[in-house]
N, C-alpha and C positions, 0 to 999 in steps of 0.2 A: 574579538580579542583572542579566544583560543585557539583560531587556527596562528595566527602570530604567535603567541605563544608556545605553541608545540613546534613552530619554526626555529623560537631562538633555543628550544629544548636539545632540538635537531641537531640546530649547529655545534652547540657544546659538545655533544656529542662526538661530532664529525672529529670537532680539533681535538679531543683525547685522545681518539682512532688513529688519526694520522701523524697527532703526535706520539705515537708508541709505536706508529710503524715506520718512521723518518731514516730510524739507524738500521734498518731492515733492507735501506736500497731505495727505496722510494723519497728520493731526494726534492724531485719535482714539486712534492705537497710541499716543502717546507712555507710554513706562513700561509697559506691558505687558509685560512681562518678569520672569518670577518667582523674582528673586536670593535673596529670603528665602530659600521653598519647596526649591532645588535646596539651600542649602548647611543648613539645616534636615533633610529628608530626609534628605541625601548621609550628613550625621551620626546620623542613628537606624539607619537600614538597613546601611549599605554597610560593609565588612570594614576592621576598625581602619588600612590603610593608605594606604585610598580614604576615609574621612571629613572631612577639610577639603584634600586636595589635587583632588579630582575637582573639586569647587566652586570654588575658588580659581583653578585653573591653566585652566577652563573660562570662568570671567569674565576672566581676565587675558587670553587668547588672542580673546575677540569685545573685548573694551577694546582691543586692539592694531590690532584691524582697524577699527572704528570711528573712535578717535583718530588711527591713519594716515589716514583718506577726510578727517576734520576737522578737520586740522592742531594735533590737541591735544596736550598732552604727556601719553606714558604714567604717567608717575607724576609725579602733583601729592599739595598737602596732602589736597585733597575726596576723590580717589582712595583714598588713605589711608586715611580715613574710612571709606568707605566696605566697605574692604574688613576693618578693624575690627570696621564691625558687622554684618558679613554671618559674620566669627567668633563674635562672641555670639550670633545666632540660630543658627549650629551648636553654638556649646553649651547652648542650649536644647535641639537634637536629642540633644546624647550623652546629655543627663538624662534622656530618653524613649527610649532606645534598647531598655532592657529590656522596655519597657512600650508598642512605638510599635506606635497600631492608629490604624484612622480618629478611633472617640473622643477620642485624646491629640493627635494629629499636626493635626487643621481646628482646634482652638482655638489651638493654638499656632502654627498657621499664621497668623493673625490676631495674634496676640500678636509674631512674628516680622516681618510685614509693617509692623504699627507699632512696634517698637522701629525696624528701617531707616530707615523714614519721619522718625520722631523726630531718631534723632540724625543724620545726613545734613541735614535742615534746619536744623538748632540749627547744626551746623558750618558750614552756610553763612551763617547771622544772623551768627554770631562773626566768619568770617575774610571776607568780602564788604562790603565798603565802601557796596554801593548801601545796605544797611540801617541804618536805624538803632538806636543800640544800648541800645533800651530794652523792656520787653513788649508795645510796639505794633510793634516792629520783628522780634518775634518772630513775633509771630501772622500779620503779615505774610508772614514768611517760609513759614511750616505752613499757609497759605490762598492768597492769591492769588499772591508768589510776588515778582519783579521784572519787569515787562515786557520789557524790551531784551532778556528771556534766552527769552524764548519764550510765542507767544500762547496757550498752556495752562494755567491756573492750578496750583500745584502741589497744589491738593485731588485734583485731577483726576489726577497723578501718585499719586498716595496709593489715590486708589480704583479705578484700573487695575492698579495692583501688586498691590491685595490679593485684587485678582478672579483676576487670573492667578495668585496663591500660591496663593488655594482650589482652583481649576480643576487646575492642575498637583500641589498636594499631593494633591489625590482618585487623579487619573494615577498619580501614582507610587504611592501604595498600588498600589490596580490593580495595578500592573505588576508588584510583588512580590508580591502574591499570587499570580498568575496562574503566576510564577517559579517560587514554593514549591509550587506545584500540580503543574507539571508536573515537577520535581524527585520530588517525592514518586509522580507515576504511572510514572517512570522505574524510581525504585529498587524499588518494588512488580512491577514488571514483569521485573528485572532476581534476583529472590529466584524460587530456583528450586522449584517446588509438590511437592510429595510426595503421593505417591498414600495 
């Protein structure tokens, strides 16, 4: 579990970096950062007390430092939201928990990266004035996006998150196996041989 865990450490990390360096010109990172994946994961793998607090309190803590650099408020409605649906893609993890291999966990990483995607935008069409409020001001919202909020369209948010949830979901398998490997040449090593 520790190499996992110094993974999802990783990642936090990454999306504070890249989110302070965004308005810097490095427009490319926007959304690179794989909130599905970590609280997805966190919930298949990780010991029933670390399942939605590693992920949560890991995004609460890079949201704290990010929205301190940009004068945003730590808990808003979209906040909310989002951290919402970053619990239903961990409860798509707990339902794979028994069953979490690469096979269950990259479709559902996919399936995780677009439910976020979804409803994060839907909640912005709804409580965001720029939009208007009918299914062109939807599509709107899950495609291009608002200008004033940033020169990225938000597809491009969608298919940078889902590269970084694949990329990251692969990792963290990875990283527990390699765990349970070396767990497993411990205790093999640790069983004493009889002649």
């Amino acid at each position: 579990m520790i190499p996992a865990l110094l993974l999802v450490l990783s990642a936090v990390a990454y999306r504070v970096t890249t989110g302070l360096l965004i308005h810097s010109g490095a427009s490319w990172l926007s959304n690179f950062a794989p909130l599905a994946a970590i609280a997805l994961c966190s919930a298949a793998y990780f010991p029933q007390k670390y399942k939605f607090t590693v992920p949560l309190l890991t995004l609460f803590i890079s949201d704290a430092v990010l929205n301190f650099r940009y004068g945003a408020p730590l808990l808003d409605p979209q906040i909310l939201c989002r951290y919402a649906a970053l619990a239903l893609v961990g409860w798509i993890g707990l339902l794979l928990q028994n069953r979490a291999s690469l096979k269950t966990l990259l479709p559902a990483s996919i399936i995780g990266s677009t439910i976020f995607y979804g409803i994060t935008n839907a909640f912005s069409w709804l409580s965001d004035p720029g939009y208007v409020k009918n299914f062109g001001g939807l599509i709107q919202a899950l495609t291009i996006g608002l200008p004033n909020y940033s020169a990225t369209p938000s597809w491009m948010f969608f298919r940078n998150s889902l590269l970084s949830d694949l990329v990251f979901t692969l990792f963290f398998i990875l990283c527990m196996n390699l765990g349970r490997s070396t767990e497993r040449s411990r205790a093999a090593a640790a069983v004493p041989r009889t002649a």
